[in-house]
C-alpha positions as CSV (number, residue, x, y, z in Angstrom):
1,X,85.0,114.7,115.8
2,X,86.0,117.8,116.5
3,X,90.2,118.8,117.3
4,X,90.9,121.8,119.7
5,X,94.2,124.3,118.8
6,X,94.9,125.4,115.5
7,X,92.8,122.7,113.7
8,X,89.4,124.8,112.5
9,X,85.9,123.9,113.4
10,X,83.8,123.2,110.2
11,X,80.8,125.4,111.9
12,X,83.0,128.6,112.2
13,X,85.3,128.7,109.5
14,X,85.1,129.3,105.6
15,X,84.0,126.8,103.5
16,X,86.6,124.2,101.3
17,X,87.5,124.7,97.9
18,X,88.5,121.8,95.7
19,X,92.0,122.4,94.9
20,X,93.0,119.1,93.4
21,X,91.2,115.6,92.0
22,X,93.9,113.6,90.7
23,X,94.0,110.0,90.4
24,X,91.3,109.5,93.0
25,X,92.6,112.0,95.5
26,X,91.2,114.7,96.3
27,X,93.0,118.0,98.2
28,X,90.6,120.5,99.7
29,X,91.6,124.0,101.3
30,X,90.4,126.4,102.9
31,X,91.8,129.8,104.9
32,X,91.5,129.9,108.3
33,X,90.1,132.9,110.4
34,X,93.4,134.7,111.9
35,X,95.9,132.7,110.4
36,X,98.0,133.3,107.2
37,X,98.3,129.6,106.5
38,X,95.7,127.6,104.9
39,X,94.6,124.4,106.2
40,X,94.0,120.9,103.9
41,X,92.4,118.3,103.9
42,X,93.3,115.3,101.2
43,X,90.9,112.3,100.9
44,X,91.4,108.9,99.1
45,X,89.3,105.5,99.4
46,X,91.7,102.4,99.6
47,X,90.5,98.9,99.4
48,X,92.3,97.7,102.6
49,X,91.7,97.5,106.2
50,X,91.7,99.7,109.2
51,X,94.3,97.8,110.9
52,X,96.9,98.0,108.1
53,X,96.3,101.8,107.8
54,X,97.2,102.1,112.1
55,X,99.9,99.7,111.7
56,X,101.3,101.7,108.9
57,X,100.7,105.1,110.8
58,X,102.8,103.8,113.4
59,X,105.1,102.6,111.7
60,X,108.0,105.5,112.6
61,X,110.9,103.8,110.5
62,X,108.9,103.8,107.1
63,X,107.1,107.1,107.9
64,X,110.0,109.1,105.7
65,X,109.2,106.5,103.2
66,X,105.9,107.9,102.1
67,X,104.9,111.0,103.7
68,X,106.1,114.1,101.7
69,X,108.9,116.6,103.2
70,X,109.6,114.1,106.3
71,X,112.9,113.3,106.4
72,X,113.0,111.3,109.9
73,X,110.0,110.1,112.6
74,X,111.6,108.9,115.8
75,X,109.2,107.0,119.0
76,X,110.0,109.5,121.6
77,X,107.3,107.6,124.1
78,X,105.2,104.6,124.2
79,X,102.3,105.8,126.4
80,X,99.9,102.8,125.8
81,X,99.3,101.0,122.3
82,X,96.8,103.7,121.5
83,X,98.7,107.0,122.8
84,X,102.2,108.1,121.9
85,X,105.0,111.3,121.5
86,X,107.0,110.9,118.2
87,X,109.6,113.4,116.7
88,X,109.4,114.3,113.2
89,X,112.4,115.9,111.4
90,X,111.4,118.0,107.8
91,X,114.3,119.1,105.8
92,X,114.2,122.9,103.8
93,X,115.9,123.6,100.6
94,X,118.6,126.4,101.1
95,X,118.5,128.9,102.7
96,X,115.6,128.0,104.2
97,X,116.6,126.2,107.7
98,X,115.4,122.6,109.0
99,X,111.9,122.0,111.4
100,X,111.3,119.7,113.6
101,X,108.1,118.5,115.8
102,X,107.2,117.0,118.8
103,X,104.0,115.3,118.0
104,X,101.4,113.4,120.6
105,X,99.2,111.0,118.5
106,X,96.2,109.4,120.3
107,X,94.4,106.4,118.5
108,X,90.8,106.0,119.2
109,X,87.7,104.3,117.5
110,X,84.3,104.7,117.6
111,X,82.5,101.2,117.9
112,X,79.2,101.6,116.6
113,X,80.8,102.4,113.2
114,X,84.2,101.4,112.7
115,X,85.6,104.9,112.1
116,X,89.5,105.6,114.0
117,X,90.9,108.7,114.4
118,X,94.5,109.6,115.1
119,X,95.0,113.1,116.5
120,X,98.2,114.8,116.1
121,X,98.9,117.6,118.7
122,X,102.2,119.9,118.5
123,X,104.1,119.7,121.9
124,X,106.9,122.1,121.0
125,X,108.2,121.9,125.1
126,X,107.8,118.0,124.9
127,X,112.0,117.7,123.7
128,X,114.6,120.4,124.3
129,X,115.2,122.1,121.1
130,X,117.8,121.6,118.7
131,X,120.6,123.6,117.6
132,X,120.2,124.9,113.8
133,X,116.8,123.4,113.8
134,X,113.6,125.6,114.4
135,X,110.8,124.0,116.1
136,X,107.5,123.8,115.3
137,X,105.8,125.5,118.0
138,X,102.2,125.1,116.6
139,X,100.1,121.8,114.5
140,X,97.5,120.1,114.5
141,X,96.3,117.2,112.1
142,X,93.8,114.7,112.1
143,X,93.7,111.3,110.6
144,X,90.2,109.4,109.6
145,X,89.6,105.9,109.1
146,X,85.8,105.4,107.8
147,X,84.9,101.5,106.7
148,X,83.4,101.6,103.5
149,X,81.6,98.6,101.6
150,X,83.8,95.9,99.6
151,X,86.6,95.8,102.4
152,X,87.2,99.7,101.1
153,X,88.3,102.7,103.7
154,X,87.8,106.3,103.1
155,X,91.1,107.6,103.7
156,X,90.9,111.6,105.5
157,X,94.2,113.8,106.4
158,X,93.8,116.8,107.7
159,X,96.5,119.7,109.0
160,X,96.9,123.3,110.0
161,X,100.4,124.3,111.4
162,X,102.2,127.3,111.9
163,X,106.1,126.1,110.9
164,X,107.3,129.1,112.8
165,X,110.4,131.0,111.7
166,X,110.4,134.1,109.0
167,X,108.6,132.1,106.0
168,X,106.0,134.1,104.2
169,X,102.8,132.4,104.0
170,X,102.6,132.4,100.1
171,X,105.5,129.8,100.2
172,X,104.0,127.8,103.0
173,X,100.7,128.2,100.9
174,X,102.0,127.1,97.5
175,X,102.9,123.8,99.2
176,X,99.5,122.9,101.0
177,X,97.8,120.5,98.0
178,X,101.3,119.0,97.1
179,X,101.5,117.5,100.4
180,X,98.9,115.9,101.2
181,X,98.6,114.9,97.4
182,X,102.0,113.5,97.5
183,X,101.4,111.8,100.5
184,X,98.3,110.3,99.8
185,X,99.5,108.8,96.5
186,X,102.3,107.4,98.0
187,X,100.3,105.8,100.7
188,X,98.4,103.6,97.9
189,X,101.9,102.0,97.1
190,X,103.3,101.4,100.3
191,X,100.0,100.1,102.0
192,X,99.9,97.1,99.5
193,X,103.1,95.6,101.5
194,X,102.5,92.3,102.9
195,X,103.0,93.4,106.7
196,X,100.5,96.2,106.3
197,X,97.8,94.1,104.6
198,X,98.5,91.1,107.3
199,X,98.6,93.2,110.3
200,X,96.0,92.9,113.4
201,X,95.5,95.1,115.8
202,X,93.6,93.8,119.3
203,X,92.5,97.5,120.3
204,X,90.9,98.0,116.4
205,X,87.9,96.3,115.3
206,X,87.0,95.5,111.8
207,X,83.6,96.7,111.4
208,X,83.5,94.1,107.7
209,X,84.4,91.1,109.7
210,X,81.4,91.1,112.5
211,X,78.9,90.9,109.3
């Protein structure tokens, strides 16, 4: 799978450096050709399924909940069950001022092995902007599914973004194995809730129950 815009391609860029391997997580990063902001990747195996992961990905009101510096995911438009725009609000610490995004997420799932993907795609224009709020005018991240044996997934985020605004990239920096750490761990907890763990999805298919 391969994501066009600011999210690197693994043949052209530099390779990842283990940042972090904590608790079974595991943060990656890596600098990006042209860009002063690193990019991440953070990986955890969780023994659910791949329906309870989607269901908790779209789940906008408990996004805040568990997914570090996110203060406020709102369903913008439903395109279809698999495509959707979402705005995501992320509050700064003094004097540094709010961001927001306008984010288009598109669900899809390769048959043959089980693995879904969830694409996140910055549309900065999608939503007039806010006043006192800077919007993120470029991001890209990348969520993987993989099935893994024993009813386990392989858990993969991914990001590169640009928050716009006059923040030096050593602050931006020092934050890019905290959050997807933080967020990660946090998604161990919350995916153990009873409507995660029960949930079914028509458009995914469990890969553990056709054997």
């Amino acid at each position: 799978m391969s994501c066009s815009g600011l999210l690197a391609s693994d043949a052209n860029e530099a390779p990842w450096t283990l940042a972090k391997d904590k608790q079974g997580i595991k943060v990656y990063t890596r600098k990006v050709e042209d860009i002063d902001f690193k990019e991440f990747k953070g990986v955890v195996t969780v023994k659910t399924s791949l329906a309870s992961l989607v269901t908790l990905l779209c789940d906008t009101e408990t996004l805040p909940d568990w997914m570090a510096n996110c203060t406020r995911v709102d369903l913008l438009e439903q395109i279809s069950e698999c495509e959707t725009y979402t705005y995501t609000l992320s509050k700064a610490p003094w004097p540094v001022s709010n961001r927001d995004s306008i984010l288009h997420n598109v669900i899809s799932q390769d048959r043959d092995t089980g693995l879904v993907t969830i694409t996140q795609t910055g549309k900065p224009d999608h939503l007039e902007p806010k006043k006192n709020i800077i919007r993120v005018k470029q991001i890209e991240s990348v969520w993987q599914f993989t099935p893994q044996p024993d009813g386990h997934v392989e858990v993969l985020y991914q990001a590169l973004s640009d928050p716009s605004g006059a923040l030096p990239a050593w602050l931006v920096n020092s934050a890019v194995v905290s959050q997807p750490y933080d967020t990660l761990l946090k998604l161990q907890k919350v995916i153990k809730q009873e409507k995660y763990q029960k949930a079914t999805l028509v458009f995914i298919t469990e890969p553990a129950a056709d054997r």
